[in-house]
N, C-alpha and C positions, 0 to 999 in steps of 0.2 A: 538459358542457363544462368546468366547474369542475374535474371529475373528472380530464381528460385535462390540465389548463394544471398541477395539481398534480402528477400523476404525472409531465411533462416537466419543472419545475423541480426535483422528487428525482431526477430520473436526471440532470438536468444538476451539479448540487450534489455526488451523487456520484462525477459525472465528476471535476468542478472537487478534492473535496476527496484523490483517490485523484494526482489531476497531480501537489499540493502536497507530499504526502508520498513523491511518488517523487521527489522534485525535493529534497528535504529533508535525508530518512533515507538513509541508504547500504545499496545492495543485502544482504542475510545469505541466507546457506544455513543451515539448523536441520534436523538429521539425529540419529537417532541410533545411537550404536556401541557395541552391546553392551548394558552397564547404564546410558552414559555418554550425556548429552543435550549435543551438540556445536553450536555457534553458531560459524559463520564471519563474518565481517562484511569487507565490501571496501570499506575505509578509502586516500582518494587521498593518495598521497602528496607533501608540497607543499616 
């Protein structure tokens, strides 16, 4: 029982900590072209 209340609070924890940082960070796209490692980021504009 110990087993299962710990594995639900790590999946909760990592629900909770993945919300904060989409909530946070601004979306990026990370690709790369060529030799070139290219980082988008979609910054709102205020």
């Amino acid at each position: 029982m110990l087993r299962h209340m710990s594995h639900e609070i790590g999946r909760d924890l990592s629900t909770k900590s993945r919300q904060f940082f989409e909530l946070v960070l601004p979306p990026a796209d990370v690709f790369e072209d060529g030799s070139d490692l290219v980082i988008v980021v979609d910054l709102p504009i205020s």
